[in-house]
N, C-alpha and C positions, 0 to 999 in steps of 0.2 A: 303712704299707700298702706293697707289694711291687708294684714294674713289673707283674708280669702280672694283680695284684689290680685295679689301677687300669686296666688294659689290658683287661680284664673288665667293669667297671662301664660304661667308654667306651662300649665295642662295645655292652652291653644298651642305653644309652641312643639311642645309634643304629638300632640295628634296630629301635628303636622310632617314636625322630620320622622316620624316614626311610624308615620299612617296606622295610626291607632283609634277608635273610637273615642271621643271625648269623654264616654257618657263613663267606660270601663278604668278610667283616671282616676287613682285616691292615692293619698298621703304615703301607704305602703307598696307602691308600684317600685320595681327594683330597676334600675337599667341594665343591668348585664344577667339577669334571669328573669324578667318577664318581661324586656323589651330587647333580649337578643345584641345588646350595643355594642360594639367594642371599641377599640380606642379612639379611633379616629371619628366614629358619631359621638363617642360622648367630649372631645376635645371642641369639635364643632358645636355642640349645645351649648358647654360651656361661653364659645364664642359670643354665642349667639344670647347668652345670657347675660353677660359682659353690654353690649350694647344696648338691650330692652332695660336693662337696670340700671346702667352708669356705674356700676361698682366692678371693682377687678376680683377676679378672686384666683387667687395662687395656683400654682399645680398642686403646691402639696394642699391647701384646702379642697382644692378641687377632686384628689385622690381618699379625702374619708365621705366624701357626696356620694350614699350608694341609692337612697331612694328620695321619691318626690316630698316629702315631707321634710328630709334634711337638706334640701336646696332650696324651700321655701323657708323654713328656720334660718337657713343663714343669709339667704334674702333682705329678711324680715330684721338682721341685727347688722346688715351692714347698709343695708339701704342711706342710700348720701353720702356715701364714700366715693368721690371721685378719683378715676382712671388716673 
């Protein structure tokens, strides 16, 4: 899968749990300052990122994830890592 395919999939997931405009989605969107997240939606994204991907990803990698750019980058480098 292709950076922008996975940059794709992200953003629909987002505009969805976070009823956000698709269009207003880029690489430096922050969750916890310009999508208001706190723990428990960004534990659920993660979830939910976990399944669209088939890759696990940590708490503790999951805790340096602050914008949409560094959760496609590490997407992008673990992509094929089974749960």
């Amino acid at each position: 899968m292709t950076k922008a395919e996975i940059f794709d999939k992200i953003a629909d997931i987002i505009a969805d749990r976070f009823e956000v405009d698709r269009d207003q989605i880029n690489e430096q969107l922050n969750f916890k300052q310009d999508l208001d997240a706190d723990s428990i939606d960004f534990v659920e994204f993660v979830l939910e990122l976990e399944d669209t991907f088939g890759a696990e990803i940590s708490d503790e990698d999951a805790e340096k994830l602050n914008t949409i750019g560094e959760v496609v980058d590490y997407i992008v480098a673990h992509q094929g890592e089974q749960k």
